[in-house]
C-alpha positions in Angstrom: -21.4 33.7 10.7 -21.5 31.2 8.2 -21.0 30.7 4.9 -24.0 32.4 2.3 -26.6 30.3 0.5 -26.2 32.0 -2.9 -22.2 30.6 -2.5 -23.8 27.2 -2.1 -26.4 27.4 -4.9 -23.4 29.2 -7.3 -20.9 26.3 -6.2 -23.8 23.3 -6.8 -24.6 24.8 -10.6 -20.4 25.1 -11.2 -19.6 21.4 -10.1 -22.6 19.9 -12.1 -21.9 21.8 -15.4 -18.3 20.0 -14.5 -19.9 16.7 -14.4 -21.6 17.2 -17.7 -18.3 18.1 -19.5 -16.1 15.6 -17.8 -19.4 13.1 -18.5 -19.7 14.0 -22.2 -15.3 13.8 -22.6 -16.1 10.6 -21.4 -18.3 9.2 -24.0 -16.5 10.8 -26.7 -13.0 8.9 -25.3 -11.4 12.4 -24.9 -10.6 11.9 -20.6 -6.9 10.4 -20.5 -6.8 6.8 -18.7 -4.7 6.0 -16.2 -3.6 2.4 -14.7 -3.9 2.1 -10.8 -3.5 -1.3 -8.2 -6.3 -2.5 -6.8 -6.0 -4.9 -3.4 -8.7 -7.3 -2.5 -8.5 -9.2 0.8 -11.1 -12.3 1.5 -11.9 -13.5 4.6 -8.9 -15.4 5.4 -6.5 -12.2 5.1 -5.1 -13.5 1.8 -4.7 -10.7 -0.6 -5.3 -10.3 -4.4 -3.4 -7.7 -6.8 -5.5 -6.6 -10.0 -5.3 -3.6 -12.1 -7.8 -1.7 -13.2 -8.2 1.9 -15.5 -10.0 5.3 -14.5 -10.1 8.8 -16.0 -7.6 10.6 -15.2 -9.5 13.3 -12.4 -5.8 15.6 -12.1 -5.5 15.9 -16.2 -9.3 16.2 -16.8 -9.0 19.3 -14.2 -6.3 20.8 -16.0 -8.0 20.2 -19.3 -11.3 21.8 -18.0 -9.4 24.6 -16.1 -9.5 26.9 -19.1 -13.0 26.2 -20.1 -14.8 26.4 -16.7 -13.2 29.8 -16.2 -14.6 31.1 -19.2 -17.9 29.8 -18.6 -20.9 32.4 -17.4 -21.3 30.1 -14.1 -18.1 30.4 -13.2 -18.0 34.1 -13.8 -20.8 34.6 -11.0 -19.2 31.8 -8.9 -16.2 34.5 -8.5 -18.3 37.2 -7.8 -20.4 35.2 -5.3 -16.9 34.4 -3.3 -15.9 37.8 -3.1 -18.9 39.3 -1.9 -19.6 36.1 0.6 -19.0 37.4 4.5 -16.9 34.6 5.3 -14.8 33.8 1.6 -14.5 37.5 1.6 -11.9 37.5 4.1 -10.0 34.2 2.8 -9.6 34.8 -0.8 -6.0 36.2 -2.0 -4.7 35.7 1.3 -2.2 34.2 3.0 -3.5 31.0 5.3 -0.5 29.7 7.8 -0.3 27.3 10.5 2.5 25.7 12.1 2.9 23.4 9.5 3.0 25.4 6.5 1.3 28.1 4.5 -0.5 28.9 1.6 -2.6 31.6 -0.4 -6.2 30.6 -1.1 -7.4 32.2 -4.6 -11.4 31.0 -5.8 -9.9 28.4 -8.5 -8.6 26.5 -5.6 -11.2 26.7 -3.5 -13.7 25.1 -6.4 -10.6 22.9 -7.5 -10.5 21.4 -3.7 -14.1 20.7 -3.4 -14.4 19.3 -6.6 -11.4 16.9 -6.2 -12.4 15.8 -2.9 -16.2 15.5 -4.3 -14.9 12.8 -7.1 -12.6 11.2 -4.8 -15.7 10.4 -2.6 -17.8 9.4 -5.4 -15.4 7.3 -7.0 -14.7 9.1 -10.4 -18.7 9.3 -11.1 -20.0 11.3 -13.2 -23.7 11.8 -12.2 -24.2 14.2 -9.0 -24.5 13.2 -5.8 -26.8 15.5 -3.6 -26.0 13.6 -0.6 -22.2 13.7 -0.9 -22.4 17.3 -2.1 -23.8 18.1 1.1 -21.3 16.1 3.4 -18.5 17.8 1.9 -20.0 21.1 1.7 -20.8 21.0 5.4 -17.1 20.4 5.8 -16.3 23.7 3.7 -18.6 25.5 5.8 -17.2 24.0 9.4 -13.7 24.9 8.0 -14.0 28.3 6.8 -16.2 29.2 9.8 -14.4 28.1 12.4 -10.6 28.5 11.3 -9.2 25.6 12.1 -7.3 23.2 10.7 -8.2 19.2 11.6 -5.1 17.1 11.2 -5.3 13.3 11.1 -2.1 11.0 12.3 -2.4 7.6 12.0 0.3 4.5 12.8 -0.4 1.1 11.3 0.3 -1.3 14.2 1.9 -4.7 12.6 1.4 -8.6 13.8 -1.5 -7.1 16.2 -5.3 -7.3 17.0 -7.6 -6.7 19.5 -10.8 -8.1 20.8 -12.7 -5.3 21.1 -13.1 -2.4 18.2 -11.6 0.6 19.8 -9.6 2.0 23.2 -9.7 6.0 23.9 -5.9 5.9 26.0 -7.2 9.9 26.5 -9.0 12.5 24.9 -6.2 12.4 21.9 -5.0 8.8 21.3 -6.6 6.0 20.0 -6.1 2.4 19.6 -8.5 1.2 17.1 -9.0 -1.9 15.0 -9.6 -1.6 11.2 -13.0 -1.2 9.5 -14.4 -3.8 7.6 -12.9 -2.5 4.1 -10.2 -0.4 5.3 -6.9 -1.6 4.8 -8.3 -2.2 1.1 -9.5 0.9 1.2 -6.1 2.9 1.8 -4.0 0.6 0.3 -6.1 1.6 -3.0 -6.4 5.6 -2.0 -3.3 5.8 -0.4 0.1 6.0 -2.7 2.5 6.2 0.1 0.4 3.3 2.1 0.2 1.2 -1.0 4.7 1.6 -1.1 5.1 0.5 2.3 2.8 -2.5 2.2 3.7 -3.7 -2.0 1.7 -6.5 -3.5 3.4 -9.2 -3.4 5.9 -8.9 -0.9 7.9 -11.4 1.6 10.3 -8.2 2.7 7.2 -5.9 4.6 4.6 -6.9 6.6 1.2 -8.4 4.3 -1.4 -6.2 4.4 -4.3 -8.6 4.8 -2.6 -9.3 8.2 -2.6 -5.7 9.1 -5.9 -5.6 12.3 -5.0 -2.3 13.9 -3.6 1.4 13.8 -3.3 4.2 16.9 -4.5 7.3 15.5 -5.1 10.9 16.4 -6.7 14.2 15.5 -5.1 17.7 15.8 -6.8 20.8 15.5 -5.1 24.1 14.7 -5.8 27.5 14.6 -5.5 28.9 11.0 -4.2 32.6 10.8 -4.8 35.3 7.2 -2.5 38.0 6.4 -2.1 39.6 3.1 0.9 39.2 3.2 3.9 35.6 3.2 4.5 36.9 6.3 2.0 35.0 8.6 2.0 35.3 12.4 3.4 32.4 13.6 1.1 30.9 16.3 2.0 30.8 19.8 2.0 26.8 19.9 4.6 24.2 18.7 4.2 21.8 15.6 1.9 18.9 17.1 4.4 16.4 14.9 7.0 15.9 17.1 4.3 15.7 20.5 2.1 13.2 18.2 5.2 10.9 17.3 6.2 11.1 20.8 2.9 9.9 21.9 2.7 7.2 18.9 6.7 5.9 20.4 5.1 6.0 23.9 2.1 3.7 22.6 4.4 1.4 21.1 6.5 1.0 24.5 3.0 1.0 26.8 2.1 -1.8 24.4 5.1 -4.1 24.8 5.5 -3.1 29.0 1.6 -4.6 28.9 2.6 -8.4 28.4 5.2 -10.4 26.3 4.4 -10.6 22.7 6.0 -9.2 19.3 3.9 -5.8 17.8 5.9 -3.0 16.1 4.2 -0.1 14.9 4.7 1.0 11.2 4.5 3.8 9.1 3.3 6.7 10.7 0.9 9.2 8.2 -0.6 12.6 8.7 -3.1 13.5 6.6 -4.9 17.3 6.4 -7.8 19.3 5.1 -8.4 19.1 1.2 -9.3 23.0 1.9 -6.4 23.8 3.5 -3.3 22.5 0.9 -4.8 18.7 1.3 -1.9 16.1 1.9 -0.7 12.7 3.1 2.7 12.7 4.3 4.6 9.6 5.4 6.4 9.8 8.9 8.5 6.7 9.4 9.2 3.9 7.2 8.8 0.3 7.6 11.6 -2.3 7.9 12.2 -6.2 7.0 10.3 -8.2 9.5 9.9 -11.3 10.4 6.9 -12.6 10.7 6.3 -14.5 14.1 4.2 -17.3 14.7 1.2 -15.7 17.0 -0.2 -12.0 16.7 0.1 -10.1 19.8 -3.8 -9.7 21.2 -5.0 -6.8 23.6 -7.9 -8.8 25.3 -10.8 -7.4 27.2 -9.1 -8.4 30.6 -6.0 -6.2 29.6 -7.6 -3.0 28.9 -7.6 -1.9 32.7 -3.9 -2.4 33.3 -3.5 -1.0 29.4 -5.0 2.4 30.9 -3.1 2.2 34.5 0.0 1.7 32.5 -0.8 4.5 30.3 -1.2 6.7 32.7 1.5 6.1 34.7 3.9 6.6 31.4 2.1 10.0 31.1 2.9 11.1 34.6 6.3 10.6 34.6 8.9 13.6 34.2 11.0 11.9 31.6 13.9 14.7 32.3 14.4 14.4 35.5 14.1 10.3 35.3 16.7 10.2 32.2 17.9 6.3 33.5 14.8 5.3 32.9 14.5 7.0 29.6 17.3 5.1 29.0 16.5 2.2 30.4 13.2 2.4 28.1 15.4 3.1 24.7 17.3 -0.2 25.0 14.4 -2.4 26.0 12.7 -1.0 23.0 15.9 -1.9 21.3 16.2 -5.2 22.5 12.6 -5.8 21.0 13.7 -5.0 17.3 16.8 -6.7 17.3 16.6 -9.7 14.8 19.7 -11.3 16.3 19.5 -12.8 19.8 23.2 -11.5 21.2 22.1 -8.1 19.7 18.9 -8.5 22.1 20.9 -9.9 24.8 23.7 -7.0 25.8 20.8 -4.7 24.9 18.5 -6.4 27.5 21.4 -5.8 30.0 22.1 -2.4 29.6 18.5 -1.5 30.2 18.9 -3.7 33.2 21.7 -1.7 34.0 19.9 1.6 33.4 17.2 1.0 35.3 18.3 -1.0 38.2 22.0 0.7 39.2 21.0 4.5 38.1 20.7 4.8 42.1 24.7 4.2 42.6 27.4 7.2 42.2 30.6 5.5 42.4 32.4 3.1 39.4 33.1 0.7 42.0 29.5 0.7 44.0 28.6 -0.2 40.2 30.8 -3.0 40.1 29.7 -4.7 43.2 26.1 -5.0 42.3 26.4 -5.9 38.6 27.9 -9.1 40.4 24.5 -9.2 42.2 22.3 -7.8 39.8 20.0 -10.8 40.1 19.2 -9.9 43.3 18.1 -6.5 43.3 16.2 -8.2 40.1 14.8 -10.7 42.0 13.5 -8.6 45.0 11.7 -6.2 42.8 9.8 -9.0 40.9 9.9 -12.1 43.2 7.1 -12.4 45.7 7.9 -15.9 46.6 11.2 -17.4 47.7 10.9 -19.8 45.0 10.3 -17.0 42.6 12.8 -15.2 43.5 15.4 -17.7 43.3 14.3 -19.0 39.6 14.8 -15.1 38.7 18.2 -14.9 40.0 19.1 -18.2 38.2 17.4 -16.7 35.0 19.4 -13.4 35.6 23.0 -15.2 36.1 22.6 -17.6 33.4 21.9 -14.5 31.2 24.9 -12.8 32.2 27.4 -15.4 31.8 26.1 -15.4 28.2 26.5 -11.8 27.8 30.2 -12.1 28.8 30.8 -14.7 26.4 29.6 -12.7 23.8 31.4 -9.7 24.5 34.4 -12.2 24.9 33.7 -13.1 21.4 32.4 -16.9 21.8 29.8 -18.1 19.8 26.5 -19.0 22.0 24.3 -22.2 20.8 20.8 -22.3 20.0 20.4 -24.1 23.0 20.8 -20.5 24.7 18.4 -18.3 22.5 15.4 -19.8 25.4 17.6 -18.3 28.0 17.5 -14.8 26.4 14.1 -15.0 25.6 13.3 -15.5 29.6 15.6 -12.3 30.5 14.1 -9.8 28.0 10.6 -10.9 30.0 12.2 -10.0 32.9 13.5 -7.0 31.2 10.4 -6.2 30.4 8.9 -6.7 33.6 11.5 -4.6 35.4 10.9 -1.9 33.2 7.1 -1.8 33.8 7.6 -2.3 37.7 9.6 0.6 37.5 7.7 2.5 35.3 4.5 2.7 37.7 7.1 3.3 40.5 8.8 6.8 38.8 4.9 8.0 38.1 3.9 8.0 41.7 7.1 9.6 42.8 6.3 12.3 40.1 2.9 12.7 40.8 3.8 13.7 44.5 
């Protein structure tokens, strides 16, 4: 059942008498102005701050609130939502989902389409037939179907890719912007436009920004009459979709050596359905290296092995390597090289000693932890014997720091090399916990 065509026609007549008297406040100057940012970025990734005035959509709507419900249009619009098959059932009730609730009344639903209409039209005033039916096939989709469509998205910093997008399953993506889109959100997007400020030497630029991992929820949406809605029989998708997000950060630095972080994390729902943009995450001080990390086209099929392996494991039952995991993740934020040093060694220790019960079993192999290293990694003799060089050196400088002595610069290339191995480790062992899991 979908929604009725005299609903459509009632709605169409309601938002252009709208336009005409937010057209004609207009001309007569009588539509407050308000100041907003504006971001341009050229080719080069440079970016430009300018300022620029618009009517004020959120005051003109208030203004207008008082006059549109006393207008005859808006009178039959009412009567046309109450008598409608499908709004029939929505109007004065309660709508929940997991991640909130609300009571849908006709203002709202004419407020909602008319907001999102003039966001997508760019404060116009003349009507737009072909917008109006793009969003009013999204009214219809929503109320028909009852569900709710929500949209996370993580900006990935210092990253690109060489090709546009990569499905990692039927729910994540790894994407690289549109042409036009970081300008695009920083302009729309309040919370976006605070976590990348113009200037800034403290975040990461924006024009430097190539990439995001996104993905899209739906939700059943439940009506009661009264605040008491059923709860559904499902968890909040926010904590599996930041768990997922963490996860594509870690796949992404298991996949080869390189620098990315992942920003701030947004989720972003229905204008029908209490619209929003809420912030998940902040970003920190970073500094900016020297080289973006690149995902090439010769990395996507390990990308997708290593994926999958991460997604087989049973992360309760393997909680070393959970562990292990954390402090390699750790490691790869620190700003300060001893920081990333002891916490490259006690993922080493997590995931390569997990196996041993005793204090003193413990003991004997951290002595020798460059050979267990070395076997797992080295294929060649000569491989394995740079490794367990790598691995010594590395842990002779972790006892001096713990010890309290300064290390020299000289010594930052030897941490560098046992984080990779870190790394490696991690990965190695990574694939090795999904095929025990799997059987």
């Amino acid at each position: 059942m979908t929604i009725s065509q005299e609903f459509k026609s009632v709605l169409k007549s309601i938002l252009i008498e709208a336009l005409t008297e937010f057209d004609h406040l207009c001309s007569t100057e009588k539509v407050p102005l308000k100041v907003v940012p504006r971001l341009s970025v050229d080719g080069h990734g440079i970016t430009y701050r300018s300022e620029e005035t618009e009517p004020d959509i959120q005051l003109f709507l208030l203004h207008t609130r008082k006059y549109i419900a006393s207008s005859p249009v808006y009178q039959k619009f009412c009567r046309s939502v109450e008598s409608d098959p499908v709004l029939g059932n929505w109007v004065n009730k309660y709508l929940g989902t997991v991640e909130g609730k609300r009571i849908l009344t006709v203002y709202e639903i004419f407020y909602s389409f008319f907001e999102h209409y003039f966001e997508k039209n760019h404060d116009k005033t003349s009507f737009d037939e072909d917008l109006f039916e793009r969003i009013w096939k999204d009214l219809d989709n929503f109320l028909t179907n009852k569900k709710l469509t929500i949209h996370y998205q993580a900006v990935l910093e210092n990253f690109d890719m060489e090709i546009d997008k990569i499905e990692l399953d039927s729910r994540i993506v790894i994407r690289r912007f549109r042409p036009g889109e970081v300008k695009e959100m920083w302009n729309e997007n309040s919370l976006f436009r605070q976590c990348y400020p113009f200037p800034s030497l403290r975040t990461f630029p924006a024009g430097e920004l190539k990439g995001l991992v996104e993905a899209f929820v739906e939700m059943e949406i439940l009506i009661s009459d009264t605040l008491q809605v059923p709860e559904p029989q499902i968890s909040s998708p926010y904590d599996l979709i930041e768990r997922q997000f963490s996860l594509t950060l870690t796949l992404l630095r298991l996949l080869k050596p390189g620098i990315v972080w992942i920003g701030p994390m947004m989720s972003e729902t229905s204008h029908f359905f209490h619209k929003s943009i809420s912030l998940i995450g902040i970003p920190v001080s970073r500094r900016i290296p020297r080289s973006k990390y690149i995902i090439e086209v010769s990395d996507i099929e390990d990308l997708k092995l290593i994926w999958s392996a991460l997604n087989k494991i049973d992360w309760m039952k393997n909680r070393a390597l959970t562990l292990g995991l954390t402090r390699l993740n750790f490691a790869y934020e620190r700003l300060i090289p001893e920081d990333k040093l002891i916490d490259s060694f006690i993922a080493f220790e997590a995931l390569v000693l997990s196996d041993l019960s005793s204090s003193r079993e413990k003991e004997g192999l951290r002595r020798g932890l460059s050979v267990r290293i070395a076997q797992l990694l080295g294929v060649k003799y000569e491989d394995q014997e740079r490794i367990k060089r790598t691995i010594r050196q590395g842990y002779t400088l972790r006892s001096n720091v713990v010890h309290g002595r300064k290390l020299e610069s000289t010594n930052y290339e030897i941490i560098e090399k046992v984080f990779d191995l870190c790394r490696e480790t991690a990965r190695e062992l990574v694939t090795a916990a999904s095929k025990s899991d799997e059987t």
